[in-house]
C-alpha positions as CSV (number, residue, x, y, z in Angstrom):
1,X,0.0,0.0,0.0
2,X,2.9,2.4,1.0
3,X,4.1,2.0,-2.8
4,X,0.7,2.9,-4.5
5,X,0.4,6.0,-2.5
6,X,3.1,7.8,-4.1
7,X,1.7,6.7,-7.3
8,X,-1.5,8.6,-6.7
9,X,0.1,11.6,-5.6
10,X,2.0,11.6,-9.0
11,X,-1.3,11.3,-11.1
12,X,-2.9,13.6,-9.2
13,X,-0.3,16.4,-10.0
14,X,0.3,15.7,-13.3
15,X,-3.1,15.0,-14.5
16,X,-4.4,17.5,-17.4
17,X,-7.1,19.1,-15.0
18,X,-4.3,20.2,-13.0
19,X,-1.9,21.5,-15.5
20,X,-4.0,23.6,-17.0
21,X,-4.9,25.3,-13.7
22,X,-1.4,26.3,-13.4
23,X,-0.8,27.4,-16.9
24,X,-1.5,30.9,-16.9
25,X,-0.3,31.8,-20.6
26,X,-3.9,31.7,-21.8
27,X,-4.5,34.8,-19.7
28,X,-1.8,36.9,-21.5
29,X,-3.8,36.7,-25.0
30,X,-7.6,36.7,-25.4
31,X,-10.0,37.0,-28.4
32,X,-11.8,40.2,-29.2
33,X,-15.3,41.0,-29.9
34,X,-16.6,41.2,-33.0
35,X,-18.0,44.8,-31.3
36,X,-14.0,45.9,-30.7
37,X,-13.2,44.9,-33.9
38,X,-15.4,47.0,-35.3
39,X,-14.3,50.0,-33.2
40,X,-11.0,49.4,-34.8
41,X,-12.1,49.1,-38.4
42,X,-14.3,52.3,-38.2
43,X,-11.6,54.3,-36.8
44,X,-9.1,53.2,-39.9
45,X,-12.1,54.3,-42.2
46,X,-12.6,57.5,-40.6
47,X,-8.9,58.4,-41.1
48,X,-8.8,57.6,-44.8
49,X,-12.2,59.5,-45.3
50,X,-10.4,62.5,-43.7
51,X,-7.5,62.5,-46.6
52,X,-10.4,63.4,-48.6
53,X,-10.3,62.8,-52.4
54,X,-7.1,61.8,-54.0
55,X,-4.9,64.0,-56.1
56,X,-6.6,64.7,-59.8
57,X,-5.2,62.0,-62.3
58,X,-5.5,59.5,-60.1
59,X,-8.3,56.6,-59.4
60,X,-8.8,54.8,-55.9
61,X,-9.0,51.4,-56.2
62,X,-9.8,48.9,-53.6
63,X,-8.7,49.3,-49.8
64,X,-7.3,46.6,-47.7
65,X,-7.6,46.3,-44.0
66,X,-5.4,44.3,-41.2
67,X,-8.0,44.3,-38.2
68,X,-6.4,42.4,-34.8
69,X,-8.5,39.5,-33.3
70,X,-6.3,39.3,-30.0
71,X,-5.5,41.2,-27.6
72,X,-2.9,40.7,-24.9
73,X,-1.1,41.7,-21.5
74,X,2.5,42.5,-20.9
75,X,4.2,40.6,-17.7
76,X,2.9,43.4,-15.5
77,X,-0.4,42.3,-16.6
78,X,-1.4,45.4,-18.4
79,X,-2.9,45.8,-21.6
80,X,-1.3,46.6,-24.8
81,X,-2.5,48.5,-28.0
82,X,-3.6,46.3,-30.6
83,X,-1.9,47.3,-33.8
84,X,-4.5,47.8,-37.1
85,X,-4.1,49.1,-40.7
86,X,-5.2,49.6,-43.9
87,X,-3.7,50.0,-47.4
88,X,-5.2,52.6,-49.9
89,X,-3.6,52.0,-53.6
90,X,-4.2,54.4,-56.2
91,X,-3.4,54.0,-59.6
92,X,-2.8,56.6,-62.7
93,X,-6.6,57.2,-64.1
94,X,-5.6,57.4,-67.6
95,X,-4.3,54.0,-67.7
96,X,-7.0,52.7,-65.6
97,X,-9.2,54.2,-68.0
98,X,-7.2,52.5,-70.7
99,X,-7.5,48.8,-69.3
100,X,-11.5,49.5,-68.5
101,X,-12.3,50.9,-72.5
102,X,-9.9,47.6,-74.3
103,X,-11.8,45.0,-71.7
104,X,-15.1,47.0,-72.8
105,X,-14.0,46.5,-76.6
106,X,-12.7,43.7,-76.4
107,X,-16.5,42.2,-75.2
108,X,-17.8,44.2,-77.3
109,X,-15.5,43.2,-80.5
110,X,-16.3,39.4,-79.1
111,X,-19.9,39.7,-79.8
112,X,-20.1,41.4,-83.6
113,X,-16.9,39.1,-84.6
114,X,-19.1,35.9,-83.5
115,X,-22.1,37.5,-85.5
116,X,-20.2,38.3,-88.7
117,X,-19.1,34.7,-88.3
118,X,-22.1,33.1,-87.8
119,X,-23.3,34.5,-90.9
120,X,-20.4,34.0,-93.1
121,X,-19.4,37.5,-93.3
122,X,-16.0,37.6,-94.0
123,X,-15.5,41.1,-95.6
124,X,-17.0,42.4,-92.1
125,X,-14.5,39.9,-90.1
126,X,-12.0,41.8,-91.4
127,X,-13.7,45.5,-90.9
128,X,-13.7,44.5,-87.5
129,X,-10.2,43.3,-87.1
130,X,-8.8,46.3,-88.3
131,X,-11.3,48.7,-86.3
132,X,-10.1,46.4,-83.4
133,X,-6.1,47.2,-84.1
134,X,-6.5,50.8,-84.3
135,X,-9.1,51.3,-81.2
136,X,-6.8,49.5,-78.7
137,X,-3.4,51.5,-80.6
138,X,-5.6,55.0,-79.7
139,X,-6.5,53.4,-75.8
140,X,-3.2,52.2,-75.6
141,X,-1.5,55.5,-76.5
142,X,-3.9,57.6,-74.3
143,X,-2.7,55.5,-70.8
144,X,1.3,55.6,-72.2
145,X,0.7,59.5,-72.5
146,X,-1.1,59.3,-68.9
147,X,2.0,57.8,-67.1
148,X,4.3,59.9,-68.9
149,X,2.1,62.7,-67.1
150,X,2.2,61.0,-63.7
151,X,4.9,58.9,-63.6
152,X,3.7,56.6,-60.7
153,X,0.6,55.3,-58.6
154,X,0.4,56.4,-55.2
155,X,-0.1,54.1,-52.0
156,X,-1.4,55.2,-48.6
157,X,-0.6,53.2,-45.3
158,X,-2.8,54.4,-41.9
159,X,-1.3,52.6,-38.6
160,X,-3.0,52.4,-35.4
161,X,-1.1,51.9,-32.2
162,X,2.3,51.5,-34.2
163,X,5.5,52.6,-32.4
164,X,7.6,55.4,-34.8
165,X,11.1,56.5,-34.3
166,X,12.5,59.1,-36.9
167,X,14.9,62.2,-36.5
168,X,13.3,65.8,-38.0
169,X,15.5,67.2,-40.4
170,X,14.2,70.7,-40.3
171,X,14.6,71.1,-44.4
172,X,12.0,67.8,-44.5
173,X,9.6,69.2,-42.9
174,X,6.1,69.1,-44.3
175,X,3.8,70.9,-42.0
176,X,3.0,70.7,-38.4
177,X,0.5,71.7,-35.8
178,X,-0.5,70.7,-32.0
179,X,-0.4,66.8,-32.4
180,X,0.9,66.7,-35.6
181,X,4.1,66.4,-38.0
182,X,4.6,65.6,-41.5
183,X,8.0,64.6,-42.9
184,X,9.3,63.5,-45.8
185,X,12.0,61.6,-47.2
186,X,13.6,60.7,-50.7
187,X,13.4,57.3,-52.1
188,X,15.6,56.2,-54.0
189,X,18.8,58.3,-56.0
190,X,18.5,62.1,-55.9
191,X,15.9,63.6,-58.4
192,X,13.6,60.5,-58.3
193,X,10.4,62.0,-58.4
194,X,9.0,59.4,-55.8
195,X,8.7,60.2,-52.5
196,X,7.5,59.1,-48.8
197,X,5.8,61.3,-46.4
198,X,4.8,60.4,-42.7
199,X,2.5,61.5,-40.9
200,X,2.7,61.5,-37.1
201,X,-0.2,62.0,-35.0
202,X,-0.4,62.2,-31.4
203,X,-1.9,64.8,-29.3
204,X,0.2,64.6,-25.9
205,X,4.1,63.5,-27.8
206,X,3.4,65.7,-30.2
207,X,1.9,68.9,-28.7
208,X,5.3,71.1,-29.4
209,X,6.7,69.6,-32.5
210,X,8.9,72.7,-33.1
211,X,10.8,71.9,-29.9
212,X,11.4,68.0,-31.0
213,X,14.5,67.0,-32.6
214,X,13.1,63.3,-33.3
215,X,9.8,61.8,-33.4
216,X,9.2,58.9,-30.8
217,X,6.3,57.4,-30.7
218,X,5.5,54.1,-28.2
219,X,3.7,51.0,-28.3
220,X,2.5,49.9,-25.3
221,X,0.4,50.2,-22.2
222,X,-3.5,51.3,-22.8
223,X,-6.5,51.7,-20.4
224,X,-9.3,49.8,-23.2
225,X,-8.7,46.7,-25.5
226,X,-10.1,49.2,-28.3
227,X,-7.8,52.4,-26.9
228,X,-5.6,53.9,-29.9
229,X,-2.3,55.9,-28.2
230,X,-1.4,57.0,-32.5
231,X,-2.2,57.3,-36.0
232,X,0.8,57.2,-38.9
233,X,-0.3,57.9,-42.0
234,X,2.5,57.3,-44.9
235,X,1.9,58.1,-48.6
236,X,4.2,57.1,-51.5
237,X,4.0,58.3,-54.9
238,X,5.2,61.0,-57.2
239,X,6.4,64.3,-54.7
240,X,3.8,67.1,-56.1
241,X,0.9,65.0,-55.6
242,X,1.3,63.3,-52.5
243,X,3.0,66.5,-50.5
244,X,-0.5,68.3,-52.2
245,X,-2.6,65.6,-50.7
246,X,-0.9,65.1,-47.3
247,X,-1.5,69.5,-46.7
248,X,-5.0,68.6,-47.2
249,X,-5.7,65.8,-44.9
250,X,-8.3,66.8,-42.0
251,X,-5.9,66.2,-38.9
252,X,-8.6,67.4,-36.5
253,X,-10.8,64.5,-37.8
254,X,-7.6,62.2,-37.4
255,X,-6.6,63.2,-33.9
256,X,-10.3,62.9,-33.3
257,X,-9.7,58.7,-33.2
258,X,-7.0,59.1,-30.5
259,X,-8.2,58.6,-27.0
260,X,-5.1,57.3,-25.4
261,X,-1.5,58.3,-24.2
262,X,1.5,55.5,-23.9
263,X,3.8,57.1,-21.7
Protein backbone atom coordinates (compact mmCIF):
# COMPACT_ATOMS: atom_id res chain seq x y z
CA UNK A 1 0.00 0.00 0.00
CA UNK A 2 2.91 2.43 1.05
CA UNK A 3 4.11 1.99 -2.77
CA UNK A 4 0.70 2.92 -4.52
CA UNK A 5 0.39 5.96 -2.54
CA UNK A 6 3.06 7.84 -4.07
CA UNK A 7 1.74 6.70 -7.27
CA UNK A 8 -1.46 8.56 -6.75
CA UNK A 9 0.10 11.60 -5.61
CA UNK A 10 1.99 11.63 -9.03
CA UNK A 11 -1.30 11.25 -11.15
CA UNK A 12 -2.86 13.63 -9.22
CA UNK A 13 -0.31 16.41 -10.04
CA UNK A 14 0.33 15.69 -13.29
CA UNK A 15 -3.09 14.98 -14.50
CA UNK A 16 -4.41 17.47 -17.36
CA UNK A 17 -7.07 19.07 -14.99
CA UNK A 18 -4.32 20.22 -12.96
CA UNK A 19 -1.93 21.50 -15.51
CA UNK A 20 -4.04 23.57 -17.03
CA UNK A 21 -4.86 25.34 -13.70
CA UNK A 22 -1.41 26.32 -13.43
CA UNK A 23 -0.76 27.41 -16.91
CA UNK A 24 -1.52 30.94 -16.93
CA UNK A 25 -0.30 31.77 -20.60
CA UNK A 26 -3.87 31.67 -21.81
CA UNK A 27 -4.51 34.81 -19.74
CA UNK A 28 -1.78 36.94 -21.48
CA UNK A 29 -3.83 36.66 -25.03
CA UNK A 30 -7.55 36.68 -25.39
CA UNK A 31 -10.00 36.96 -28.36
CA UNK A 32 -11.76 40.22 -29.20
CA UNK A 33 -15.33 41.02 -29.86
CA UNK A 34 -16.64 41.17 -33.02
CA UNK A 35 -17.98 44.82 -31.33
CA UNK A 36 -13.96 45.88 -30.69
CA UNK A 37 -13.18 44.86 -33.92
CA UNK A 38 -15.41 46.99 -35.33
CA UNK A 39 -14.33 49.98 -33.22
CA UNK A 40 -11.04 49.44 -34.80
CA UNK A 41 -12.06 49.06 -38.43
CA UNK A 42 -14.32 52.29 -38.24
CA UNK A 43 -11.61 54.30 -36.84
CA UNK A 44 -9.13 53.22 -39.91
CA UNK A 45 -12.13 54.33 -42.18
CA UNK A 46 -12.56 57.53 -40.64
CA UNK A 47 -8.93 58.37 -41.15
CA UNK A 48 -8.84 57.59 -44.84
CA UNK A 49 -12.17 59.55 -45.31
CA UNK A 50 -10.39 62.46 -43.71
CA UNK A 51 -7.52 62.51 -46.57
CA UNK A 52 -10.38 63.44 -48.61
CA UNK A 53 -10.30 62.77 -52.44
CA UNK A 54 -7.11 61.82 -53.96
CA UNK A 55 -4.93 64.03 -56.14
CA UNK A 56 -6.62 64.70 -59.83
CA UNK A 57 -5.24 62.01 -62.32
CA UNK A 58 -5.55 59.51 -60.09
CA UNK A 59 -8.29 56.65 -59.41
CA UNK A 60 -8.84 54.75 -55.92
CA UNK A 61 -9.05 51.39 -56.24
CA UNK A 62 -9.81 48.91 -53.59
CA UNK A 63 -8.74 49.29 -49.79
CA UNK A 64 -7.26 46.58 -47.69
CA UNK A 65 -7.62 46.29 -43.99
CA UNK A 66 -5.45 44.29 -41.22
CA UNK A 67 -8.02 44.28 -38.17
CA UNK A 68 -6.41 42.38 -34.76
CA UNK A 69 -8.55 39.52 -33.28
CA UNK A 70 -6.32 39.29 -29.98
CA UNK A 71 -5.54 41.18 -27.57
CA UNK A 72 -2.92 40.71 -24.93
CA UNK A 73 -1.10 41.66 -21.55
CA UNK A 74 2.52 42.47 -20.89
CA UNK A 75 4.25 40.58 -17.67
CA UNK A 76 2.88 43.44 -15.48
CA UNK A 77 -0.39 42.33 -16.59
CA UNK A 78 -1.45 45.40 -18.40
CA UNK A 79 -2.91 45.77 -21.56
CA UNK A 80 -1.27 46.64 -24.76
CA UNK A 81 -2.51 48.52 -27.97
CA UNK A 82 -3.61 46.33 -30.57
CA UNK A 83 -1.87 47.30 -33.82
CA UNK A 84 -4.46 47.75 -37.13
CA UNK A 85 -4.07 49.06 -40.68
CA UNK A 86 -5.20 49.62 -43.87
CA UNK A 87 -3.72 50.04 -47.44
CA UNK A 88 -5.23 52.62 -49.86
CA UNK A 89 -3.55 51.99 -53.63
CA UNK A 90 -4.22 54.40 -56.20
CA UNK A 91 -3.44 53.97 -59.58
CA UNK A 92 -2.85 56.58 -62.68
CA UNK A 93 -6.58 57.22 -64.08
CA UNK A 94 -5.58 57.38 -67.60
CA UNK A 95 -4.34 54.03 -67.72
CA UNK A 96 -7.03 52.72 -65.62
CA UNK A 97 -9.23 54.23 -67.98
CA UNK A 98 -7.24 52.45 -70.72
CA UNK A 99 -7.53 48.81 -69.34
CA UNK A 100 -11.53 49.49 -68.55
CA UNK A 101 -12.26 50.89 -72.47
CA UNK A 102 -9.92 47.63 -74.26
CA UNK A 103 -11.78 45.05 -71.71
CA UNK A 104 -15.09 46.96 -72.82
CA UNK A 105 -13.95 46.50 -76.62
CA UNK A 106 -12.72 43.67 -76.41
CA UNK A 107 -16.47 42.20 -75.19
CA UNK A 108 -17.82 44.18 -77.30
CA UNK A 109 -15.55 43.20 -80.55
CA UNK A 110 -16.29 39.37 -79.07
CA UNK A 111 -19.87 39.69 -79.76
CA UNK A 112 -20.05 41.37 -83.56
CA UNK A 113 -16.89 39.10 -84.62
CA UNK A 114 -19.06 35.94 -83.49
CA UNK A 115 -22.07 37.49 -85.50
CA UNK A 116 -20.25 38.29 -88.70
CA UNK A 117 -19.07 34.65 -88.33
CA UNK A 118 -22.11 33.14 -87.83
CA UNK A 119 -23.28 34.53 -90.85
CA UNK A 120 -20.37 34.00 -93.13
CA UNK A 121 -19.36 37.51 -93.34
CA UNK A 122 -15.97 37.61 -93.98
CA UNK A 123 -15.48 41.13 -95.59
CA UNK A 124 -17.01 42.37 -92.06
CA UNK A 125 -14.48 39.94 -90.05
CA UNK A 126 -12.03 41.75 -91.44
CA UNK A 127 -13.73 45.47 -90.92
CA UNK A 128 -13.71 44.47 -87.48
CA UNK A 129 -10.22 43.31 -87.07
CA UNK A 130 -8.81 46.28 -88.34
CA UNK A 131 -11.26 48.74 -86.26
CA UNK A 132 -10.05 46.37 -83.43
CA UNK A 133 -6.11 47.20 -84.06
CA UNK A 134 -6.51 50.76 -84.31
CA UNK A 135 -9.09 51.32 -81.24
CA UNK A 136 -6.82 49.46 -78.75
CA UNK A 137 -3.36 51.47 -80.55
CA UNK A 138 -5.64 54.95 -79.68
CA UNK A 139 -6.53 53.42 -75.75
CA UNK A 140 -3.20 52.17 -75.63
CA UNK A 141 -1.54 55.53 -76.52
CA UNK A 142 -3.91 57.63 -74.26
CA UNK A 143 -2.65 55.51 -70.79
CA UNK A 144 1.26 55.58 -72.18
CA UNK A 145 0.67 59.53 -72.51
CA UNK A 146 -1.10 59.32 -68.91
CA UNK A 147 2.00 57.77 -67.13
CA UNK A 148 4.31 59.94 -68.92
CA UNK A 149 2.13 62.71 -67.11
CA UNK A 150 2.20 60.96 -63.69
CA UNK A 151 4.85 58.88 -63.60
CA UNK A 152 3.72 56.55 -60.67
CA UNK A 153 0.65 55.30 -58.57
CA UNK A 154 0.39 56.40 -55.16
CA UNK A 155 -0.14 54.09 -52.03
CA UNK A 156 -1.41 55.24 -48.63
CA UNK A 157 -0.59 53.17 -45.27
CA UNK A 158 -2.80 54.38 -41.95
CA UNK A 159 -1.26 52.64 -38.58
CA UNK A 160 -3.02 52.40 -35.37
CA UNK A 161 -1.05 51.92 -32.17
CA UNK A 162 2.31 51.50 -34.18
CA UNK A 163 5.52 52.56 -32.43
CA UNK A 164 7.57 55.35 -34.79
CA UNK A 165 11.06 56.47 -34.28
CA UNK A 166 12.45 59.10 -36.95
CA UNK A 167 14.93 62.21 -36.53
CA UNK A 168 13.30 65.80 -37.99
CA UNK A 169 15.52 67.16 -40.43
CA UNK A 170 14.17 70.66 -40.31
CA UNK A 171 14.65 71.05 -44.36
CA UNK A 172 11.98 67.78 -44.50
CA UNK A 173 9.58 69.19 -42.89
CA UNK A 174 6.12 69.06 -44.30
CA UNK A 175 3.76 70.94 -41.99
CA UNK A 176 3.04 70.68 -38.43
CA UNK A 177 0.52 71.69 -35.81
CA UNK A 178 -0.55 70.75 -32.02
CA UNK A 179 -0.39 66.85 -32.44
CA UNK A 180 0.92 66.66 -35.62
CA UNK A 181 4.09 66.39 -38.00
CA UNK A 182 4.65 65.63 -41.50
CA UNK A 183 8.01 64.56 -42.92
CA UNK A 184 9.35 63.53 -45.82
CA UNK A 185 12.04 61.61 -47.20
CA UNK A 186 13.59 60.72 -50.69
CA UNK A 187 13.35 57.34 -52.07
CA UNK A 188 15.63 56.19 -54.03
CA UNK A 189 18.76 58.32 -55.95
CA UNK A 190 18.51 62.10 -55.86
CA UNK A 191 15.86 63.61 -58.35
CA UNK A 192 13.64 60.54 -58.35
CA UNK A 193 10.39 62.03 -58.41
CA UNK A 194 9.02 59.36 -55.76
CA UNK A 195 8.66 60.22 -52.52
CA UNK A 196 7.48 59.07 -48.80
CA UNK A 197 5.80 61.27 -46.38
CA UNK A 198 4.81 60.40 -42.69
CA UNK A 199 2.49 61.51 -40.85
CA UNK A 200 2.70 61.51 -37.08
CA UNK A 201 -0.23 61.95 -35.02
CA UNK A 202 -0.38 62.22 -31.38
CA UNK A 203 -1.94 64.81 -29.34
CA UNK A 204 0.21 64.57 -25.93
CA UNK A 205 4.09 63.50 -27.85
CA UNK A 206 3.36 65.66 -30.22
CA UNK A 207 1.85 68.94 -28.70
CA UNK A 208 5.29 71.12 -29.39
CA UNK A 209 6.73 69.63 -32.46
CA UNK A 210 8.95 72.71 -33.12
CA UNK A 211 10.84 71.89 -29.92
CA UNK A 212 11.39 68.02 -30.96
CA UNK A 213 14.46 67.01 -32.61
CA UNK A 214 13.09 63.29 -33.25
CA UNK A 215 9.81 61.77 -33.41
CA UNK A 216 9.18 58.95 -30.81
CA UNK A 217 6.29 57.41 -30.66
CA UNK A 218 5.54 54.11 -28.24
CA UNK A 219 3.70 51.04 -28.30
CA UNK A 220 2.45 49.89 -25.28
CA UNK A 221 0.35 50.20 -22.25
CA UNK A 222 -3.50 51.28 -22.84
CA UNK A 223 -6.48 51.67 -20.37
CA UNK A 224 -9.27 49.82 -23.15
CA UNK A 225 -8.70 46.70 -25.54
CA UNK A 226 -10.14 49.23 -28.32
CA UNK A 227 -7.84 52.36 -26.88
CA UNK A 228 -5.60 53.90 -29.88
CA UNK A 229 -2.29 55.88 -28.21
CA UNK A 230 -1.41 56.95 -32.51
CA UNK A 231 -2.23 57.29 -36.04
CA UNK A 232 0.80 57.19 -38.86
CA UNK A 233 -0.29 57.90 -41.97
CA UNK A 234 2.55 57.31 -44.91
CA UNK A 235 1.88 58.13 -48.65
CA UNK A 236 4.23 57.09 -51.51
CA UNK A 237 3.99 58.30 -54.93
CA UNK A 238 5.22 61.04 -57.17
CA UNK A 239 6.40 64.26 -54.68
CA UNK A 240 3.83 67.08 -56.07
CA UNK A 241 0.88 65.01 -55.65
CA UNK A 242 1.31 63.34 -52.46
CA UNK A 243 3.05 66.47 -50.54
CA UNK A 244 -0.53 68.26 -52.21
CA UNK A 245 -2.64 65.63 -50.70
CA UNK A 246 -0.92 65.14 -47.26
CA UNK A 247 -1.47 69.55 -46.68
CA UNK A 248 -5.00 68.59 -47.23
CA UNK A 249 -5.66 65.79 -44.86
CA UNK A 250 -8.31 66.83 -42.02
CA UNK A 251 -5.87 66.20 -38.95
CA UNK A 252 -8.63 67.36 -36.53
CA UNK A 253 -10.84 64.47 -37.77
CA UNK A 254 -7.60 62.18 -37.43
CA UNK A 255 -6.61 63.15 -33.91
CA UNK A 256 -10.26 62.90 -33.25
CA UNK A 257 -9.66 58.70 -33.22
CA UNK A 258 -6.95 59.10 -30.46
CA UNK A 259 -8.23 58.55 -27.04
CA UNK A 260 -5.15 57.29 -25.37
CA UNK A 261 -1.46 58.33 -24.18
CA UNK A 262 1.50 55.50 -23.88
CA UNK A 263 3.75 57.05 -21.68
Amino acid sequence: MKKLIPVLFALVLFSPAVCRADDGGGDDKKLLTRSEVTVFKKKLVAVLDAMGLPPAGFAQEKDDFNLPTEWYKDGKGKLNGSHASATRRLAIKGIKDAEKGNKQLGVDYQKKMMEAQAKGDYQAIMALSQEMQQKVGKTALSGVQAQEDKKLPIEVQVGLNDSAYQTIDPDMVVFEKPGVIAIKTQVGEEGDPKITISVYFQPVVLKDTKDLSRVEIKSGAVPAKTSVASVVIQLEGPAADVEAWAKRIDTKAVLAQIDATVK
